[in-house]
C-alpha positions as CSV (number, residue, x, y, z in Angstrom):
1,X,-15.3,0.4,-3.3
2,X,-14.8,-2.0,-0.5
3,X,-11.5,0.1,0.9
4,X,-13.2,3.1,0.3
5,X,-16.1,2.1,2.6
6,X,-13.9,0.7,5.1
7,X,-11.6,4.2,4.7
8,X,-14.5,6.1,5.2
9,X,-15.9,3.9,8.6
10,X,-11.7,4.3,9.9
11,X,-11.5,7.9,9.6
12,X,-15.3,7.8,10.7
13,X,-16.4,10.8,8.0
14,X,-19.5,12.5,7.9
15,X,-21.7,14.4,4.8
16,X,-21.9,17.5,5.9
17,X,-23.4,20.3,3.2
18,X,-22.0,23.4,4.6
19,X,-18.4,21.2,4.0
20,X,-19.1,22.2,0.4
21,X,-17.2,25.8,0.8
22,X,-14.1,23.5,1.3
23,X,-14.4,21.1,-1.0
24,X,-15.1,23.5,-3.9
25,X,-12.1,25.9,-3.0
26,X,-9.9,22.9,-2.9
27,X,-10.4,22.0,-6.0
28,X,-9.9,25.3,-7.4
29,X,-6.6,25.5,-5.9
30,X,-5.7,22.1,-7.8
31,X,-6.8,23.4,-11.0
32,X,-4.9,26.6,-10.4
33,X,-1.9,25.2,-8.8
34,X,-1.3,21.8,-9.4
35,X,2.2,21.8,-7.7
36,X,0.8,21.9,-4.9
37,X,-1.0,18.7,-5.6
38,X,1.9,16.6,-6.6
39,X,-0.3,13.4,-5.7
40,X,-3.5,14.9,-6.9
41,X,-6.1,15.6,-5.6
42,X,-9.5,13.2,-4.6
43,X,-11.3,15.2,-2.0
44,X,-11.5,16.8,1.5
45,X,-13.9,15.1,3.9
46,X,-14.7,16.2,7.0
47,X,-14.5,14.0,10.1
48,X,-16.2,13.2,13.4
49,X,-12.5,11.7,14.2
50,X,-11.6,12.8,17.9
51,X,-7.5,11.9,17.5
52,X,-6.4,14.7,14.8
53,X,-7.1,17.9,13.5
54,X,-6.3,17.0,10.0
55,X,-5.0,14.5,7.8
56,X,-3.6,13.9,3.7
57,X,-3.2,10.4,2.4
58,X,-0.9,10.6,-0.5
59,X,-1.8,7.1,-1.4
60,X,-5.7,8.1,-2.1
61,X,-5.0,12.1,-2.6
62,X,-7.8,12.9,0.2
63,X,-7.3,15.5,2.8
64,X,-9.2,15.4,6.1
65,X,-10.3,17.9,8.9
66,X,-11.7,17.2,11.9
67,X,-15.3,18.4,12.7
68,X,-14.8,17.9,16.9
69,X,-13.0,19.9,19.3
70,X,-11.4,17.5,21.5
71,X,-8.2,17.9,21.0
72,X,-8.2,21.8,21.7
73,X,-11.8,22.6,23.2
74,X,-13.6,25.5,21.1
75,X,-11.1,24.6,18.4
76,X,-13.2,23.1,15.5
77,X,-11.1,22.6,12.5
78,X,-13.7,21.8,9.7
79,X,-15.4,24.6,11.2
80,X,-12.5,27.5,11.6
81,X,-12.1,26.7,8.0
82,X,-15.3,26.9,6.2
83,X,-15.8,30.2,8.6
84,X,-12.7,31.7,6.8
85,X,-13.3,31.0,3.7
86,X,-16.5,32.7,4.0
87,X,-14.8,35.5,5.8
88,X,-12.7,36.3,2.7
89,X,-15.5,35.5,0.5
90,X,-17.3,38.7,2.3
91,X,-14.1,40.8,2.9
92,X,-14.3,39.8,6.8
93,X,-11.5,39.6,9.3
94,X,-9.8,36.3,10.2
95,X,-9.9,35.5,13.7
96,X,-6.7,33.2,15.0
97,X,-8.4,30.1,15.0
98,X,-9.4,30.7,11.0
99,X,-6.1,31.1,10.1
100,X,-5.1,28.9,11.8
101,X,-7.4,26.4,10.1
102,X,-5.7,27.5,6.7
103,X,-2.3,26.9,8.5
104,X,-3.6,23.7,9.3
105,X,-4.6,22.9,5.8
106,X,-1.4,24.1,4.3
107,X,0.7,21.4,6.4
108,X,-1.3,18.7,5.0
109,X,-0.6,20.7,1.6
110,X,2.8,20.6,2.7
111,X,2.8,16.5,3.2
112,X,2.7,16.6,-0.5
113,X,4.7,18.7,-1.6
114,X,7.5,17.8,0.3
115,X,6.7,14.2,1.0
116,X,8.2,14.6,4.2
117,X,6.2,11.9,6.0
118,X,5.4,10.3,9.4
119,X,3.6,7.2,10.8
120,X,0.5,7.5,13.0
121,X,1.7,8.9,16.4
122,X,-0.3,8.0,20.2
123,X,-1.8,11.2,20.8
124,X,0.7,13.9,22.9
125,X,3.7,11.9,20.8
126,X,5.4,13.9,18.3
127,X,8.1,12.9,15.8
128,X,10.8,15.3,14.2
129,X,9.2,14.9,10.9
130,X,5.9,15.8,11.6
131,X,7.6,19.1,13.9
132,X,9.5,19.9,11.1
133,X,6.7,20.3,8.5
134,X,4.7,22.1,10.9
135,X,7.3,24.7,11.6
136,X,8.2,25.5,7.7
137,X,4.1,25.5,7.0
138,X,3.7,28.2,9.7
139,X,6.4,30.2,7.8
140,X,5.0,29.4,4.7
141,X,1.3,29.3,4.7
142,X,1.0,33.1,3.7
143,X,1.1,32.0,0.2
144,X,-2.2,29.8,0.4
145,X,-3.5,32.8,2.1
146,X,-2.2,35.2,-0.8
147,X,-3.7,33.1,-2.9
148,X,-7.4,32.5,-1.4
149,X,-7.2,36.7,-1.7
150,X,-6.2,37.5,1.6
151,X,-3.3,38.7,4.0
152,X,-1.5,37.2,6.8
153,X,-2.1,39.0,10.1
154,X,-1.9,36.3,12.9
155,X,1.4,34.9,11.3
156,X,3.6,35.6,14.2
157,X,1.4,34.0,17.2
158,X,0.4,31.2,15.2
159,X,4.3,30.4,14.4
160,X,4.9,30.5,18.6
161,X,1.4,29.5,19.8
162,X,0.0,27.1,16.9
163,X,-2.0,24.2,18.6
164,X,-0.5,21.1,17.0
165,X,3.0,19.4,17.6
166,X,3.8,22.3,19.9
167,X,7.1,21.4,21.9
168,X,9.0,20.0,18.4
169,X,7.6,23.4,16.5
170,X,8.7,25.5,18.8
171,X,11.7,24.2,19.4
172,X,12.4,24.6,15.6
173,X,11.1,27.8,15.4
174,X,13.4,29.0,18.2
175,X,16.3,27.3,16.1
176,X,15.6,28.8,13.0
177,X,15.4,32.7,15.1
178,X,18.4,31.9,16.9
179,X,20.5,31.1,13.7
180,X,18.7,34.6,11.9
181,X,18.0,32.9,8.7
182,X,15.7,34.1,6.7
183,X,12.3,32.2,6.4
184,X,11.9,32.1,2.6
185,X,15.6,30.4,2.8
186,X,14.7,27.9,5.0
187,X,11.7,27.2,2.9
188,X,13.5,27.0,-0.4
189,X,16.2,24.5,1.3
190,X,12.6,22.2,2.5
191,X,11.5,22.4,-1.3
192,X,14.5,21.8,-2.7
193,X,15.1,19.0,-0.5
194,X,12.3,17.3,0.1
195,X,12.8,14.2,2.3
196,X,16.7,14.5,2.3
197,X,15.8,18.0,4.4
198,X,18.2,16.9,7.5
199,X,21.9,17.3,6.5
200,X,21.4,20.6,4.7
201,X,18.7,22.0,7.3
202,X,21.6,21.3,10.2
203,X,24.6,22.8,7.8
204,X,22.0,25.7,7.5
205,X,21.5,26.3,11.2
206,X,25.0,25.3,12.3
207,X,26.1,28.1,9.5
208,X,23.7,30.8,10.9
209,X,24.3,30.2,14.6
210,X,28.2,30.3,14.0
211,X,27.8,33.7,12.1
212,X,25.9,34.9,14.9
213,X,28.6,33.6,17.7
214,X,31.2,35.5,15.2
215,X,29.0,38.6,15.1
216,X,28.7,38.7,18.9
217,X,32.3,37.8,20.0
């Protein structure tokens, strides 16, 4: 109870009843699909926490979203998200920023499943790990979305315009157009994988990029 007070002053998180939307469809989601909980699942809180959007700790199974909008202002991720899911819950359009906020939830998802991992960056750092995740989650996050009931629409800006590790996702993304590979392959290789992702993701892209050199010439 001690760490869990002291977690709780770190990440600085706050009760906050309209939170509830988030916590209960979470949990449905682990009941329904527990492969994507490989760690389980102990809670979403949100968090008054200025230096991230949102966070999973596979030691504790807790996911966290950011209730500020420092980082992007008018971008409130605890916010976007409980907007969308009442959106669907009333047959409502999605603006960007709520998918987004599911986007943002399924690469914390995607922490998990992959356990493709990275330590705590200075804000405006990012690592090839975290880049990585982020670019297969915006290719994959339609499923989460299929499976809160509703379709992906903003898909394509989100994969070139998303807000978080930005340069490394693009980049990625640009890689992964340039080679033509198709997305669900690319997620497959990241699920098969796992943390052993880099030798087979370059094979992938050096094969597709020397297909598409032979195609050309």
């Amino acid at each position: 109870s001690a760490l869990d007070r002291q977690l709780n002053q770190d990440m600085k998180i706050i009760d906050s009843p309209a939170f509830a939307i988030v916590q209960q469809t979470l949990a449905g989601l682990a009941s329904q699909k527990p492969e994507w909980f490989p760690s389980g699942f102990n809670g979403i809180h949100a968090v008054s926490n200025p230096e991230l959007f949102a966070g999973f700790d596979p030691e504790t199974a807790r996911f966290y979203l950011s209730t500020v909008d420092e980082m992007v202002p008018g971008f409130n991720p605890a916010y976007a998200l409980q907007e969308a899911l009442h959106k669907i819950k009333a047959g409502e359009t999605l603006t960007f920023n709520n998918e987004y906020a599911v986007e943002m939830l399924w690469h914390e998802m995607m922490h998990g499943i992959t356990q493709i991992t990275a330590g705590r960056l200075e804000l405006g750092k990012e690592s090839l790990e975290e880049g990585v995740v982020q670019a297969v989650s915006r290719l994959s996050y339609p499923g989460l979305l299929k499976a809160l009931g509703y379709p992906a629409r903003h898909q394509e800006k989100i994969i070139t315009d998303g807000y978080a590790y930005p340069r490394t996702a693009r980049n990625i993304a640009a890689l992964i157009e340039a080679s033509n590979l198709d997305r669900q392959t690319v997620i497959d290789l990241f699920l098969q994988h796992k943390t052993a992702w880099k030798e087979p993701f370059s094979e992938l892209l050096s094969a597709g990029l020397n297909i598409k050199q032979d195609r050309i010439g």
